[in-house]
C-alpha positions in Angstrom: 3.9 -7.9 -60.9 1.4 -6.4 -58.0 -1.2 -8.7 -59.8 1.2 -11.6 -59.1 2.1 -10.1 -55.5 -1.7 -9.8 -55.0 -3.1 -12.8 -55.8 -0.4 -14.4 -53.6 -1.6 -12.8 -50.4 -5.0 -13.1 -51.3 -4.5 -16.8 -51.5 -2.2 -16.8 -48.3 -5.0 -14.8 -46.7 -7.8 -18.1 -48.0 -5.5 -20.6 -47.0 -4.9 -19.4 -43.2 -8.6 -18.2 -43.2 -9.5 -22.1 -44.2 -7.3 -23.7 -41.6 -7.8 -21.5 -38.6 -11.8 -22.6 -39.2 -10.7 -26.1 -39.9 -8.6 -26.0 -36.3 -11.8 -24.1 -34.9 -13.9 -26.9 -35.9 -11.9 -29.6 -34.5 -11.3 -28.1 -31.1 -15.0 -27.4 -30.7 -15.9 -30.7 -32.0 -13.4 -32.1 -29.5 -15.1 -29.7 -26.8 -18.3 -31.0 -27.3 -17.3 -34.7 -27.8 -15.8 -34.0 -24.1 -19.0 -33.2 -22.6 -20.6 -35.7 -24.1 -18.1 -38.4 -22.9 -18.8 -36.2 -19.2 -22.5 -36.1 -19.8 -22.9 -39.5 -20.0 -20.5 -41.1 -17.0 -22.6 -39.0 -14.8 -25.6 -40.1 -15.7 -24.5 -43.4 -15.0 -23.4 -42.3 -11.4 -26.5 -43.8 -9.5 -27.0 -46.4 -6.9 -27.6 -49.8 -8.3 -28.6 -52.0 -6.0 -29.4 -55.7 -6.0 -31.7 -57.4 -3.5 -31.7 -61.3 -2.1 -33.6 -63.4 0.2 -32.6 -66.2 2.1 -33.4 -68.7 5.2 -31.8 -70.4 7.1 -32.8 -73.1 10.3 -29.7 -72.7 12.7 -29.6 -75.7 15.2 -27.5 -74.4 19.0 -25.9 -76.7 21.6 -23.8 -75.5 24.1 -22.9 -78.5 27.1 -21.1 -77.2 30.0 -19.4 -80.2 32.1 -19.8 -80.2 35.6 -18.1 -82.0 38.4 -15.4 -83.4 36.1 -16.9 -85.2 33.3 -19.2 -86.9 35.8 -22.4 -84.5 34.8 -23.3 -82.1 31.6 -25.3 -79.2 32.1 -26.8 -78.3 28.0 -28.6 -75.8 26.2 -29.8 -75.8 23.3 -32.0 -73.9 20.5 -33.9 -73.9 17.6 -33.6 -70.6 15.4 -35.1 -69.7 12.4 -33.6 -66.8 10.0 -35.0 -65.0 7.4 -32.5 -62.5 5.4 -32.9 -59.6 3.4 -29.7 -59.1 1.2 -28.9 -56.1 -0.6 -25.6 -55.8 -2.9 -25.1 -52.0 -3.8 -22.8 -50.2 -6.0 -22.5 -46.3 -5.2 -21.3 -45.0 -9.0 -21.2 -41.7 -7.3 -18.0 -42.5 -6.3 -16.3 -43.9 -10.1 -13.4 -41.8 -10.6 -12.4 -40.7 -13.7 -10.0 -38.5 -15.7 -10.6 -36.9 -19.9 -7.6 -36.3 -21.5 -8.8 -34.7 -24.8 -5.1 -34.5 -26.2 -5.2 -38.5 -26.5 -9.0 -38.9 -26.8 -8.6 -41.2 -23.8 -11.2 -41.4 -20.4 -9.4 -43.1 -18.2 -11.5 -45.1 -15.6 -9.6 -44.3 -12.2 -12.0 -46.5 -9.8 -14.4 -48.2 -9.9 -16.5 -48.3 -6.5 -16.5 -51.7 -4.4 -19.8 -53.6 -3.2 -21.4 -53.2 -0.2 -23.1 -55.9 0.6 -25.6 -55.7 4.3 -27.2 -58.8 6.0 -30.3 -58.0 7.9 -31.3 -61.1 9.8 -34.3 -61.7 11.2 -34.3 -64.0 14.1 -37.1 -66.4 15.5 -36.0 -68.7 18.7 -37.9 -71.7 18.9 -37.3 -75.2 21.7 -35.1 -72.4 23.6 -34.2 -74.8 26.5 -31.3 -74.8 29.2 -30.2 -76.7 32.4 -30.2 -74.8 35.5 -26.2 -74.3 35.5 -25.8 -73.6 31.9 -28.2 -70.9 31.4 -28.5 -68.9 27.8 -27.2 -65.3 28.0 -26.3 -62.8 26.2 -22.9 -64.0 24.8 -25.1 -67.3 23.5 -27.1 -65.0 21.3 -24.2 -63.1 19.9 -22.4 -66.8 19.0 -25.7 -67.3 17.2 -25.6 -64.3 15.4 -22.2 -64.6 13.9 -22.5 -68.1 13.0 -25.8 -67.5 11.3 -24.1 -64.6 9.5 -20.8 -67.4 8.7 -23.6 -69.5 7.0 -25.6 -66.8 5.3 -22.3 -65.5 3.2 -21.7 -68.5 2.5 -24.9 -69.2 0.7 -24.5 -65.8 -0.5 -20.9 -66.8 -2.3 -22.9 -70.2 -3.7 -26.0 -67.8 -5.0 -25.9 -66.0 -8.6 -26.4 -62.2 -6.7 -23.4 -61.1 -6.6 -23.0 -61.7 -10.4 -25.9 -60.5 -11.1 -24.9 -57.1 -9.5 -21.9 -57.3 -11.0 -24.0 -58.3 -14.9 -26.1 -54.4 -13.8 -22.5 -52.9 -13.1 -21.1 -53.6 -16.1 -24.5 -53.1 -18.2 -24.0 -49.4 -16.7 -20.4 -49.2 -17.8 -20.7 -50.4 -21.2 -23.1 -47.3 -22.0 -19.8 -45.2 -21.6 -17.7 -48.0 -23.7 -20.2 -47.6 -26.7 -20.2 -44.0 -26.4 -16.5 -43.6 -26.6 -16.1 -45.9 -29.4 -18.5 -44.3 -31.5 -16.9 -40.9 -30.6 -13.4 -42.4 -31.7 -12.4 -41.9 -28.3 -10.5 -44.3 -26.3 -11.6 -46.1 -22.6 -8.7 -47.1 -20.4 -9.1 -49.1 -16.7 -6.0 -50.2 -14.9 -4.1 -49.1 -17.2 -4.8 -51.6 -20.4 -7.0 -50.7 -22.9 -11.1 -51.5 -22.7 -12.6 -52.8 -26.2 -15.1 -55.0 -24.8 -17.1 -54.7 -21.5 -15.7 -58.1 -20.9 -12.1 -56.8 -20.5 -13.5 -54.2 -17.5 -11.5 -56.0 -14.3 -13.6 -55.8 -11.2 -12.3 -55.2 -7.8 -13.5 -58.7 -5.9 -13.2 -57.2 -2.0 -16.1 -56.2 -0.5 -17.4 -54.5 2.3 -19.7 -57.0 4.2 -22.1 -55.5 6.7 
């Protein structure tokens, strides 16, 4: 009978032994899978930035009537622009959360674009009539319709999804890593099983 009695405890004793290493194991699997997962999306947390050039000829005319509309004092300018474009993406500011219980990172924010205009301005045939002279406020009209014209070419231009192609190229090295960890990526609140279902904030901060 203590044979019997024994061998019992002895077994209990190899069976808790055997699953306190097997729930060892797991957490410090699931430990390490976590600082991998953590590893990884801050190594993707650089500055990507995507440049652009453009140019632009900007015909002004300003007319100023005088008298009535018995005279017309003008202005007028040719301007030429040359644009340096830059489209940035600061990843030091994705926000994220691990939530080892579920296996789930979920994807809090994902930074906006900064996009910056640097014109470069070259006045050519500047003339004005004696009463409508150019000033100050002229130049600053010029400035912000040049700027108008250059975001627009900017919106007609493949940059902006070109930064957004080198975004998601940098995301999807934390999509493949939590697949093949069996872990799960979550972004506005649905599921991620493809980069292609990553949705992008489209504001952007223009400069």
């Amino acid at each position: 009978m203590k044979r019997v009695v024994a061998g019992a405890l002895i077994a209990l004793t190899v069976v808790f032994v055997y699953r306190s290493c097997l729930e060892d194991n797991e957490v410090s699997v699931l430990k390490s899978n976590s600082m991998l997962i953590e590893r990884q999306i801050k190594n993707v947390s650089k500055l990507i930035v995507t440049e652009g050039h453009f140019a632009e000829v900007y015909n002004y005319e300003d007319s100023k009537a005088l008298f009535g509309s018995l005279l017309a004092a003008e202005k007028r300018a040719l301007v030429v622009v040359n644009a340096e474009v830059t489209i940035a993406y600061d990843l030091k500011g994705l926000e994220f959360e691990l939530d080892e219980v579920q296996k789930t990172v979920f994807l809090k924010k994902i930074p906006e674009p900064e996009i910056k205009i640097n014109p470069d301005f070259e006045y050519y045939d500047v003339s004005a009539d004696y009463f409508n002279p150019f000033e100050a406020a002229d130049y600053n009209t010029i400035k912000e319709d040049v700027k108008a014209l250059l975001r627009k070419k900017l919106e007609a231009s493949p940059l902006k999804s070109n930064a957004q192609n080198r975004l998601l190229s940098e995301l999807s090295n934390i999509l493949m890593l939590t697949n093949t960890l069996g872990w799960k990526l979550v972004h506005n609140e649905r599921p991620i099983e493809k980069v292609q279902d990553l949705t992008l904030d489209n504001r952007t901060i223009v400069d």
